[in-house]
C-alpha positions in Angstrom: -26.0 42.0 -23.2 -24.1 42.6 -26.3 -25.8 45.2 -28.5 -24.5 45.5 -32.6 -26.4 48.0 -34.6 -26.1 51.1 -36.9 -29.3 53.0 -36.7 -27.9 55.0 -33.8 -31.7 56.5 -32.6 -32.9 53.2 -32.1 -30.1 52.3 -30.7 -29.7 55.0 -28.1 -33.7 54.4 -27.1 -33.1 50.9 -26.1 -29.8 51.9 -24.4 -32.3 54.3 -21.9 -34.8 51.7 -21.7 -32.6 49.1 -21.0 -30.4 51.9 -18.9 -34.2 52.0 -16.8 -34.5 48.4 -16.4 -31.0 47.8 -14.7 -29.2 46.2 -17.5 -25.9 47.2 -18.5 -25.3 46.7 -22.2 -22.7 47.0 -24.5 -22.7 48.9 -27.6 -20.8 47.8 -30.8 -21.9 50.2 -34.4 -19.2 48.5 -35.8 -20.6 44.9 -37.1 -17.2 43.4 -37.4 -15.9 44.7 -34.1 -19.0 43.7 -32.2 -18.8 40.1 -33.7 -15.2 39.8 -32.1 -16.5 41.2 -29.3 -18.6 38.3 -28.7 -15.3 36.0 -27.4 -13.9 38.5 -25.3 -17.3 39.9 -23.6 -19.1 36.2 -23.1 -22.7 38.2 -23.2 -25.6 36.1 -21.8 -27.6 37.6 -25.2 -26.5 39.3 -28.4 -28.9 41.4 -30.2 -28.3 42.8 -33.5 -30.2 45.6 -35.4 -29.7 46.3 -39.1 -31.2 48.5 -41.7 -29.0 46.1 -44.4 -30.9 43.1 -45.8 -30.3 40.1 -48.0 -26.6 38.9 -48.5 -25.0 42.1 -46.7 -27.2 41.1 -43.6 -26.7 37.5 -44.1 -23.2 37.8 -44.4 -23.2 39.9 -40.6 -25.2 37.3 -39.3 -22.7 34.6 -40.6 -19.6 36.5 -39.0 -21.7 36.5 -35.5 -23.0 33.1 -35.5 -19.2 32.2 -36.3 -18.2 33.7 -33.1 -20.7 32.1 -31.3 -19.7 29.0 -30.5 -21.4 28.6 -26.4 -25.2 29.2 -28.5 -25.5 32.4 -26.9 -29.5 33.6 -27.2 -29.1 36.0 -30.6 -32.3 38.2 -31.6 -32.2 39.4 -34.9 -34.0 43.6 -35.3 -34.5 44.3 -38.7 -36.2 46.5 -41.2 -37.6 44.1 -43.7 -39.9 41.6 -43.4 -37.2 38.9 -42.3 -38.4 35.4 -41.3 -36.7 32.0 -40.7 -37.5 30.9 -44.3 -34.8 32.9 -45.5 -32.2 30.7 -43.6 -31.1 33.3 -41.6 -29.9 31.3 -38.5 -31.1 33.4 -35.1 -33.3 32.3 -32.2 -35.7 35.3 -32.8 -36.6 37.6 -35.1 -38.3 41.0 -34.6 -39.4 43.3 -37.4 -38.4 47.0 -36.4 -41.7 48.5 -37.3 -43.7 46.0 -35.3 -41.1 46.3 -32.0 -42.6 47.4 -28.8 -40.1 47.6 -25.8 -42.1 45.8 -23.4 -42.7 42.4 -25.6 -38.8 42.9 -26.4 -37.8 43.0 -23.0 -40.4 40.2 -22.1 -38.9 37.7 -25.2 -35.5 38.6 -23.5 -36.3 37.0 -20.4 -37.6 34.2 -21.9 -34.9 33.7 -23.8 -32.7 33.9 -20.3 -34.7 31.4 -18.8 -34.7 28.9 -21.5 -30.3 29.0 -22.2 -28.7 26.8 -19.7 -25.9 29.4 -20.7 -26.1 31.6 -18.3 -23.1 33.9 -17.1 -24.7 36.4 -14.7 -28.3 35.9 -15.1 -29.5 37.9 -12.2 -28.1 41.2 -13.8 -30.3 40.5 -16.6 -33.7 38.9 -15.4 -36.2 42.2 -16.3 -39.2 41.7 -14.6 -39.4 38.5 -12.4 -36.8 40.8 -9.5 -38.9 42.1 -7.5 -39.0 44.5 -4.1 -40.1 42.4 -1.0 -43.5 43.3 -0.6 -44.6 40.5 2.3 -44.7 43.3 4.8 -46.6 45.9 3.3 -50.1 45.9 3.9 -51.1 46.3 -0.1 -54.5 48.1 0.6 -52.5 50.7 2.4 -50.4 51.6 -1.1 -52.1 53.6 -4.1 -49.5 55.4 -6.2 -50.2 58.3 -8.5 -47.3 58.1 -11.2 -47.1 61.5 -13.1 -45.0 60.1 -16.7 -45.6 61.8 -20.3 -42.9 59.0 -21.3 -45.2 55.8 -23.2 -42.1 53.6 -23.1 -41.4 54.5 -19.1 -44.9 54.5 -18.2 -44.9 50.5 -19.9 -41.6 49.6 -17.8 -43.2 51.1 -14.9 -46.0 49.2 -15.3 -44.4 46.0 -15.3 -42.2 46.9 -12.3 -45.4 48.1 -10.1 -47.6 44.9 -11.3 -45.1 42.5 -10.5 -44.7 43.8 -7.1 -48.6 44.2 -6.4 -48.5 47.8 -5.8 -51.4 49.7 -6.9 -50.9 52.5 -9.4 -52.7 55.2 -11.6 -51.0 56.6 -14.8 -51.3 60.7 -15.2 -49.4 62.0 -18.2 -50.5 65.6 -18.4 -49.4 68.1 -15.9 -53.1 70.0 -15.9 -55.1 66.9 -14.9 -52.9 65.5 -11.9 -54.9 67.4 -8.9 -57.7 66.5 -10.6 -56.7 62.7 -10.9 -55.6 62.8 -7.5 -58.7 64.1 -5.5 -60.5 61.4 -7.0 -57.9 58.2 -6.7 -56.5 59.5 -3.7 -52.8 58.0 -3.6 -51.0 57.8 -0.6 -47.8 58.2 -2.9 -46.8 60.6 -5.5 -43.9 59.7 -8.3 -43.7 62.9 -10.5 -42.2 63.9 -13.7 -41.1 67.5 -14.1 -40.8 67.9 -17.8 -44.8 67.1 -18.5 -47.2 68.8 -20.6 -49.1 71.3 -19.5 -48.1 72.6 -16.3 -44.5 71.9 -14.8 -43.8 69.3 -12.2 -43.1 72.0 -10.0 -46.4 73.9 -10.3 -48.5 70.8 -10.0 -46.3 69.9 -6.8 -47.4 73.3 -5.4 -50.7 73.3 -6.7 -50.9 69.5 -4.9 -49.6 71.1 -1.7 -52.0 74.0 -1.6 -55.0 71.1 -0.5 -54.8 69.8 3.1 -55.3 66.5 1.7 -52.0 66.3 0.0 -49.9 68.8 2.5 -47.8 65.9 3.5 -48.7 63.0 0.6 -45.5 61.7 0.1 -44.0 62.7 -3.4 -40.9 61.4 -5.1 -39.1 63.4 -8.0 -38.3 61.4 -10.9 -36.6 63.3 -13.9 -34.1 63.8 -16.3 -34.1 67.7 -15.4 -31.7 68.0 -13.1 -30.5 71.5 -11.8 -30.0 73.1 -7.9 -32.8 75.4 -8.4 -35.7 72.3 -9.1 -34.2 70.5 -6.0 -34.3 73.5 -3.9 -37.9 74.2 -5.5 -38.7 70.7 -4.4 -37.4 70.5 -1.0 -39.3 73.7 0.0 -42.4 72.1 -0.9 -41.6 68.5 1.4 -40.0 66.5 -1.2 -37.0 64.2 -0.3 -36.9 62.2 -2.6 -35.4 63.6 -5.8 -34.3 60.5 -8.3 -32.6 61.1 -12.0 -34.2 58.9 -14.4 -30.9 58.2 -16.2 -29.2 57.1 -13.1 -31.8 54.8 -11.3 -32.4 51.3 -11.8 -36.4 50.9 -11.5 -35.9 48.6 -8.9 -34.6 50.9 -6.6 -37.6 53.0 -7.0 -40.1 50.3 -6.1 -38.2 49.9 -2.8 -38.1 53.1 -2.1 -42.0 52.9 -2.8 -42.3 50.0 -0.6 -40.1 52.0 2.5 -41.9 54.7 2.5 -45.4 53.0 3.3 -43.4 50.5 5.7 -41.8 53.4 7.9 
């Protein structure tokens, strides 16, 4: 997916989401350079976010659309309140303040599904790839996923409904033993940076209780240093993922492993 933008936070926040998701995307903050780069790169869907409106936006939305000659899907971020009355020629248009990741990543697919011009679709189809679940007894999996994240705690909730596999959301380090006594998960995915205690302390406090001694728990964090993994390992974890490098898919097969072994 081709991404052209200058508002580099929001920018960088759909590059991790996305980054989450298992899509690889190209960045362009140059308007002119990304158009051209529509040719050479043959995206299966350009997005464009702007904070310009009116003829300066109209006129970047001209260059793309001049470039796009195989109809590539092209979804239109903006600041104002930009509609299809204004002859700005897109196949969707999302106002920035109303944007929420999930619906965006939702209209992508759809968007997927409905081109018949399609270069590598199944690099780019969010939510319909899923882990095989046919041999997993689904009453045997309930897992206990310990995010502060909103956005990753949406994604993950996609992923984990789409596969069938049970879940319960904790996002505050002080209530996960709490949570967990009472939904009793026979999985752990845990966050260390969380508020309220650390991801390490609420490991130990979890492994304290011979009810959780040897409940399967699975790292997933940004933090990443030898000490936390060493941390980690002493108290049974061996499973320690970096958010930034793993494709969510991934982690719902690992789910779906560890409850078939």
């Amino acid at each position: 997916m081709l991404v052209i933008g200058d508002d580099s936070a929001f920018i960088n926040s759909i590059e991790l989401m996305f980054l989450y998701a298992g899509i690889d995307i190209l960045i362009f903050n140059d308007f002119k350079k990304g158009a051209l780069a529509i040719k050479t790169q043959k995206p299966d869907l350009i997005l464009l976010e702007s904070t310009l409106d009116g003829d300066l936006l109209q006129n970047i939305i001209l260059e793309i659309n001049a470039q796009n000659d195989c109809d590539i899907p092209f979804i239109l971020i903006a600041d104002t309140n930009t509609d299809s009355n204004n002859n700005i020629a897109v196949t969707k248009i999302i106002q920035k303040t109303n944007i929420d990741i999930v619906s965006l990543i939702r209209t992508i697919e759809n968007l997927l599904k409905d081109s018949s011009n399609i270069h590598s679709h199944e690099s780019l189809v969010i939510t319909e790839k899923k882990a095989e679940t046919s041999s997993v007894p689904q009453k045997e999996i309930r897992v206990l996923v310990v995010e502060d994240d909103p956005l990753l705690r949406n994604l993950l909730s996609v992923r984990l409904t789409k596969s069938k596999i049970p879940y319960y959301f904790c996002h505050n380090g002080n209530e996960v033993l709490h949570t967990a006594l009472h939904y009793k998960p026979t999985l752990v995915i845990l966050d260390l940076m969380l508020p309220g205690k650390n991801g390490i302390d609420v490991l130990n406090e979890m492994r304290q209780r011979p009810e959780f001694r040897e409940t399967p728990v699975v790292v997933f964090s940004n933090k990443d240093n030898d000490e936390d993994k060493k941390k980690a390992k002493m108290l049974g974890v061996d499973d320690f993922l970096i958010k930034a490098m793993t494709d969510l898919n991934d982690l719902v097969t690992l789910i779906i492993n560890k409850h078939s072994s």
